[in-house]
TIROGU-677198 format. One record per atom (N, C-alpha, C): residue number from 1; z, y, x; atom name. Coordinates in Angstrom, 1 decimal. Layout:
<recs>
 pos      Z      Y      X site
 NUM      Z      Y      X   CA
...
</recs>
This chain:
<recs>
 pos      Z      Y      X site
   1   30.5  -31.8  -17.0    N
   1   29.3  -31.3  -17.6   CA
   1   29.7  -30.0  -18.3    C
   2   28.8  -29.1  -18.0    N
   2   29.1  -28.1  -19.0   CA
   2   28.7  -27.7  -20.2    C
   3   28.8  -26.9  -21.2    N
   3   28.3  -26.9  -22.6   CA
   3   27.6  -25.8  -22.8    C
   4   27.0  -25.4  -23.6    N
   4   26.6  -24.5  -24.1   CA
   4   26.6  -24.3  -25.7    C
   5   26.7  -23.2  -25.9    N
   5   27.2  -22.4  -27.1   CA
   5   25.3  -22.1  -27.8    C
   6   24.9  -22.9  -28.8    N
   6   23.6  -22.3  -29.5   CA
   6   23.8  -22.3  -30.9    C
   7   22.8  -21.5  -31.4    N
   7   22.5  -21.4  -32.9   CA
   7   21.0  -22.7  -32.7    C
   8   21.0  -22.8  -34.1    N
   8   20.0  -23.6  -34.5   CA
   8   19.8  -24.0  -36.0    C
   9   18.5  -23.9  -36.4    N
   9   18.5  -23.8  -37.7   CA
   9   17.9  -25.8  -38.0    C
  10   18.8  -26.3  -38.7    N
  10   18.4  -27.4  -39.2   CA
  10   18.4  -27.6  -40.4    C
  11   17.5  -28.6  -40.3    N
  11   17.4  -29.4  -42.2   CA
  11   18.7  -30.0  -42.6    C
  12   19.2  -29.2  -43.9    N
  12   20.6  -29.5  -43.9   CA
  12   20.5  -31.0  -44.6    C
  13   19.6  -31.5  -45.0    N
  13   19.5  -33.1  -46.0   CA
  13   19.6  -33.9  -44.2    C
  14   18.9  -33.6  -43.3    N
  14   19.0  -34.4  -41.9   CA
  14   19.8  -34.5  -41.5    C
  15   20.5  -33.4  -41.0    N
  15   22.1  -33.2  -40.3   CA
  15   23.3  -34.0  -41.5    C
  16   22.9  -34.1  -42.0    N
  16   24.3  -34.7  -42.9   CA
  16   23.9  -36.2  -43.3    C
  17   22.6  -37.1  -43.2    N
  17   22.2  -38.0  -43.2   CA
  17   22.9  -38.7  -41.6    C
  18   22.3  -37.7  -40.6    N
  18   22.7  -38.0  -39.0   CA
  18   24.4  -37.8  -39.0    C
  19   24.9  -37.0  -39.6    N
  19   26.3  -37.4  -39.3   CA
  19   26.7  -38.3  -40.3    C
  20   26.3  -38.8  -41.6    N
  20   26.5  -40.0  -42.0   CA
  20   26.5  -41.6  -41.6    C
  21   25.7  -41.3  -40.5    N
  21   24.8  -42.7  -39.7   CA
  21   25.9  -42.8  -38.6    C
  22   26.5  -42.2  -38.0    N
  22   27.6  -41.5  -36.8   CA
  22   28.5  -41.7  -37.4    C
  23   28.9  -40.9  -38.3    N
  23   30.4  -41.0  -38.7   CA
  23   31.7  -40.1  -37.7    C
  24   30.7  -39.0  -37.6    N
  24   31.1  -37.9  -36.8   CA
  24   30.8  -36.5  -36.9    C
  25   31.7  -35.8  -36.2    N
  25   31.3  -34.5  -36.5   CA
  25   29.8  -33.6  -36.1    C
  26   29.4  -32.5  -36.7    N
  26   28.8  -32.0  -36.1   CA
  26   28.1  -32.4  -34.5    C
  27   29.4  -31.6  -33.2    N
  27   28.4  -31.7  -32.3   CA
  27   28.5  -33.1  -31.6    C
  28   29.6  -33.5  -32.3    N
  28   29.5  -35.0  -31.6   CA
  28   28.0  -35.8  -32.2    C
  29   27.6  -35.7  -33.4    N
  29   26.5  -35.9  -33.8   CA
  29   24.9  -35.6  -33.0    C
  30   24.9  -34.3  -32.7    N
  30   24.3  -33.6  -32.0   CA
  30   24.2  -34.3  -30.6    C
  31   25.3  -34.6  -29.6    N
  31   25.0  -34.9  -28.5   CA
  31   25.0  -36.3  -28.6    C
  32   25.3  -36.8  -29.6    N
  32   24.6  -38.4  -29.6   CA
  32   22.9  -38.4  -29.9    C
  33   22.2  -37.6  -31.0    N
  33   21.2  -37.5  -30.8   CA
  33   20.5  -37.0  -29.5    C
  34   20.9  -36.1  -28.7    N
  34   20.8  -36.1  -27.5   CA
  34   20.3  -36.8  -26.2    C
  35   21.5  -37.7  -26.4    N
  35   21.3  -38.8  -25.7   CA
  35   20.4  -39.7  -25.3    C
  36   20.9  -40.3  -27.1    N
  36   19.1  -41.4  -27.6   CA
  36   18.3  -40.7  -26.6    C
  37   17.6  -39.2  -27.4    N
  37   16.4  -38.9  -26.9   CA
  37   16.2  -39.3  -24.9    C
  38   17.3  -38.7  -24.4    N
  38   17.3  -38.8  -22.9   CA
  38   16.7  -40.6  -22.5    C
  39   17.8  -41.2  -23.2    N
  39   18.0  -42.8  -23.1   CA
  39   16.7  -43.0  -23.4    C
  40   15.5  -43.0  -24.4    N
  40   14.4  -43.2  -25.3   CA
  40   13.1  -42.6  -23.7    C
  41   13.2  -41.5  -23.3    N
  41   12.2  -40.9  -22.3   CA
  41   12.6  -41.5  -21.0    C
  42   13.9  -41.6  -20.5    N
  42   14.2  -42.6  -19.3   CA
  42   13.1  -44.2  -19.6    C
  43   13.7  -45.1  -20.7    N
  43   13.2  -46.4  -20.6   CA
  43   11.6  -45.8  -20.9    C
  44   11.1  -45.3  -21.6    N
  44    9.6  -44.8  -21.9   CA
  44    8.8  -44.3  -20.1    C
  45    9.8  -44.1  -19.2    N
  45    9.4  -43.9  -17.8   CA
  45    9.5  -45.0  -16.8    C
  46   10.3  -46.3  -17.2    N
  46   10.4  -47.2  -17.0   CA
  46    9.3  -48.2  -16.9    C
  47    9.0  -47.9  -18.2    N
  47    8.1  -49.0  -18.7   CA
  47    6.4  -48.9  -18.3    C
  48    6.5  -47.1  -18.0    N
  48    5.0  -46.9  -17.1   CA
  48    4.8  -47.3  -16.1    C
  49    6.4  -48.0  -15.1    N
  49    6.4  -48.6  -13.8   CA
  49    6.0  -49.9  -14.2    C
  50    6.2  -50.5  -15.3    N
  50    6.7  -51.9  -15.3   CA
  50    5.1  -52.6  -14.5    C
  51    5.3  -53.1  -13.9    N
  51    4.2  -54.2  -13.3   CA
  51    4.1  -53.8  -11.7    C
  52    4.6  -52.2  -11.3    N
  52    4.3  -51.5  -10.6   CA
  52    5.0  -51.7   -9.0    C
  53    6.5  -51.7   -9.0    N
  53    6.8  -51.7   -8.4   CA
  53    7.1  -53.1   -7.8    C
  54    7.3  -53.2   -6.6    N
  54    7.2  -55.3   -6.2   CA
  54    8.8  -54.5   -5.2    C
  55    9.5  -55.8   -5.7    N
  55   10.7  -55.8   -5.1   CA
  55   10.9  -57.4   -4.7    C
  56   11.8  -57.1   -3.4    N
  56   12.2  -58.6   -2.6   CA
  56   13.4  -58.5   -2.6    C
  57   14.0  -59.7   -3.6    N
  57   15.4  -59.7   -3.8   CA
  57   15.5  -60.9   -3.4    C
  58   16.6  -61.4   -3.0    N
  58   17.2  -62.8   -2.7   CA
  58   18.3  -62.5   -4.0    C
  59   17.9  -63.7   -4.8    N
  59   18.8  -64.3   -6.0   CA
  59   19.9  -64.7   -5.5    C
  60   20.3  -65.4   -4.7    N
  60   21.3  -66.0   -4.3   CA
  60   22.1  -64.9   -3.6    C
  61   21.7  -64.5   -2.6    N
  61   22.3  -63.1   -1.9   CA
  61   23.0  -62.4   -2.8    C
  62   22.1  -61.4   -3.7    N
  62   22.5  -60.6   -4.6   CA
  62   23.6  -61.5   -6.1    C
  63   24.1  -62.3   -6.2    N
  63   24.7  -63.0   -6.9   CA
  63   26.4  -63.6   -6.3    C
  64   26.0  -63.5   -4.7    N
  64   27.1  -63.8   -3.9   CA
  64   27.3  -65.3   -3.6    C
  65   26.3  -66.0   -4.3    N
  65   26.0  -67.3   -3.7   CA
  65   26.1  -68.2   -2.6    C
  66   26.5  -69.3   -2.4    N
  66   26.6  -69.8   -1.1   CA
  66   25.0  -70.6   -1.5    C
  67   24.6  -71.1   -0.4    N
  67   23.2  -71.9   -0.7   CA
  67   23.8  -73.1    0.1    C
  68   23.1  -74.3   -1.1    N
  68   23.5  -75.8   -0.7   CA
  68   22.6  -76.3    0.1    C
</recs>
């Protein structure tokens, strides 16, 4: 992955709450907040499928199952 180099103006009482909660630096802080958010709008895209899509799975199959 690559990085990028930004300014950004934050609420200094936040950023030091968030890296208190972390127990990490700066941008490790940062790209943990990041994430969440990515992690938080993936399952929120999830869940607009939920009922939606119909899948045919064999339990047994997918498990590696022998059937008695």
């Amino acid at each position: 992955m690559t990085a990028r180099r930004i300014t950004a103006n934050l609420p200094s009482e936040l950023l030091e709450q968030a890296m208190k909660a972390t127990g990490r630096g700066i941008t490790e802080t940062l790209v943990e907040g990041l994430e969440r958010l990515r992690r938080a709008d993936a399952y929120r895209k999830a869940m607009i499928l939920k009922g939606k899509v119909r899948l045919a799975v064999d339990l047994d199959t997918s498990r590696e199952r022998r059937r008695r």
